[in-house]
C-alpha positions as a printed Julia matrix, in Angstrom:
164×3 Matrix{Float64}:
   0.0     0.0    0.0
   1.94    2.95  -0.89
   1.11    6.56   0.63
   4.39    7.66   0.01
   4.92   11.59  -0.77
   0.89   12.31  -0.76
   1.29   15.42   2.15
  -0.19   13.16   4.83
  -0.16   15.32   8.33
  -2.77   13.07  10.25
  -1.93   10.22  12.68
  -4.86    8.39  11.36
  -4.55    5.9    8.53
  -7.46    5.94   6.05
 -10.39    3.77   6.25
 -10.09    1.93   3.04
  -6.67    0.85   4.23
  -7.81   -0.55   7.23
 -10.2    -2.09   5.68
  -7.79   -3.92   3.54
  -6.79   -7.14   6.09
  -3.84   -8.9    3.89
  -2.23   -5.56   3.88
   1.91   -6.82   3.82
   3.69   -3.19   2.93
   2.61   -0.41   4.25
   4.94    2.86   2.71
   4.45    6.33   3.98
   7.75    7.73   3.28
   7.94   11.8    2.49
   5.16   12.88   4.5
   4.91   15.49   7.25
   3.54   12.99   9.91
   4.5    13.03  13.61
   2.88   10.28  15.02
   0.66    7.15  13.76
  -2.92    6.15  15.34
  -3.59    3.24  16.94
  -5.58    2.19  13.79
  -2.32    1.19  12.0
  -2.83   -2.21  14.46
  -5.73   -3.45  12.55
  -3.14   -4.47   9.67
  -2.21   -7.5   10.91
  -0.21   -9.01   8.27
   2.26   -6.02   8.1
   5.8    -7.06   7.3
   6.98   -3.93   5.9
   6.76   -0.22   7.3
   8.45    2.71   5.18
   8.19    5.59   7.28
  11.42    7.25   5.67
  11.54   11.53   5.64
   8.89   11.77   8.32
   8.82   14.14  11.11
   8.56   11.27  14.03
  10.23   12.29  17.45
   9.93    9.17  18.65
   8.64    6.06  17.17
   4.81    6.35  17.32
   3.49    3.29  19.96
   1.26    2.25  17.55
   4.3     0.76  15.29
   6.0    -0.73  18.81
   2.96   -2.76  18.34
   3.34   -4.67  15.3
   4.64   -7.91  16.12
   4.5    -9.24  12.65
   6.84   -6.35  11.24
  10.19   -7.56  10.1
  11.22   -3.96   8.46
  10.87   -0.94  10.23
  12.62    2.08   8.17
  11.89    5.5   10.17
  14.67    6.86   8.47
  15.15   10.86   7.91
  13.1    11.5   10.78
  13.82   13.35  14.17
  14.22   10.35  16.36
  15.86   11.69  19.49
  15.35    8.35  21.44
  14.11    4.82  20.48
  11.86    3.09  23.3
  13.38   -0.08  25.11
   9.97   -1.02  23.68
  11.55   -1.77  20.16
  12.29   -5.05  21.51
   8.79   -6.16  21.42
   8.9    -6.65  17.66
  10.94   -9.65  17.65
  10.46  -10.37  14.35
  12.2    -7.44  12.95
  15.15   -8.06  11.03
  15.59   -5.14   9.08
  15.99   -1.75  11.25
  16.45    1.82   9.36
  17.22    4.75  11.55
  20.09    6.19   9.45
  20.28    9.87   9.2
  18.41   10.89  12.82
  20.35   13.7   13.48
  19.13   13.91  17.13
  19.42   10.04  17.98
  22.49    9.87  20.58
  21.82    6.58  22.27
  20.32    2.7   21.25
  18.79    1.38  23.62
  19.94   -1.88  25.54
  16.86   -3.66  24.95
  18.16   -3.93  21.44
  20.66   -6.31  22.21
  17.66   -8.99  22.73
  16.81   -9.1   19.56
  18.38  -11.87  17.74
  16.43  -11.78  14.69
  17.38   -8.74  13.92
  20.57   -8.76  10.43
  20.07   -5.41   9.57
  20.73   -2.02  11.21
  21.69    0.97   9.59
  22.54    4.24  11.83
  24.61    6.12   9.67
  24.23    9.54   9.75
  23.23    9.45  13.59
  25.11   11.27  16.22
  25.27    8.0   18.66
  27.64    8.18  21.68
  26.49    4.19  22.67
  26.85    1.98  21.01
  29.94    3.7   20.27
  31.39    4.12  16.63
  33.45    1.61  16.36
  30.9    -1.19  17.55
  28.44    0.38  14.86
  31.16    0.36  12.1
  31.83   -3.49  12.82
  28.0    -4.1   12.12
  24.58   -4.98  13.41
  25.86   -8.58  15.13
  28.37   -7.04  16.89
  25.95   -3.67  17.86
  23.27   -6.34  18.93
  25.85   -8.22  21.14
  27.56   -5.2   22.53
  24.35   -3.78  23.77
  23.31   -7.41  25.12
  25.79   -7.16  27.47
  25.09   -4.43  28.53
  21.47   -5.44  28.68
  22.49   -8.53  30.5
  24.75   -7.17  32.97
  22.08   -4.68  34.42
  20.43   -7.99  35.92
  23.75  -10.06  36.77
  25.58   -7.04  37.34
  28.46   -8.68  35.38
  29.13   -6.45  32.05
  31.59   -9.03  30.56
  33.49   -7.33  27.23
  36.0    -9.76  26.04
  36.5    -9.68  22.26
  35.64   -6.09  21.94
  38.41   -3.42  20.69
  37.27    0.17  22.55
């Protein structure tokens, strides 16, 4: 279902795609939207979510809620956090924040997401995971933040193997 570029400023997705239940890619890059309705829940067999060149602070609640996603691009937006919350969708495997100039920090829950292959965050300002971590790729970014995940229970933050 592509939206892409059509001006779209409200949260709320049209009727006559929600009305459409074997909806699979949903693509709303190049609009002026800042957050998503709830409504975008009733697509249930959403795989794909383009929400490239948005205006999104945050990512909109309504998309933490789409356990069936497996690519999330909120590229080009004005992330300046991502919710532990991202962890939820554990079927991701494709993750697109590049070019959030605002996003400093990943959060831990991150590293509990083993599907995940793909994670592009170039062009974002992050302190942690630091540069080099990101540069080695999105195994090693999911592991490093794992640990540190991990070690905020066992209060054990083990980092063997990693070149700071």
């Amino acid at each position: 279902c592509d939206l892409s570029d059509m001006g779209i400023v409200e949260p709320e997705l049209p009727q006559y795609i929600l009305r459409q239940a074997f909806v699979s890619t949903l693509l709303m890059n190049g609009n002026h939207l800042e957050d998503l309705d709830v409504s975008v829940t009733k697509l249930r067999a959403l795989k794909t979510a383009n929400f490239d060149g948005n205006k999104f602070a945050a990512v909109p609640p309504a998309v933490l809620m789409l356990n069936t996603l497996e690519c999330l691009i909120v590229s080009n937006n004005d992330l300046a956090g991502l919710s532990a919350e991202i962890s939820g969708l554990a079927s991701l495997t494709k993750l697109d924040l590049s070019g959030n100039l605002n996003l400093e920090f990943l959060p831990t829950s991150l590293g509990t997401m083993t599907n995940l292959e793909e994670l592009h965050v170039d062009r974002c300002p992050l302190r942690s995971p630091p540069s080099e971590v990101c540069e080695a790729g999105c195994a090693a970014v999911v592991d490093y933040l794992g640990r540190i995940h991990k070690a905020a229970s066992t209060r054990e933050l083990f980092i063997e193997g990693f070149e700071l």
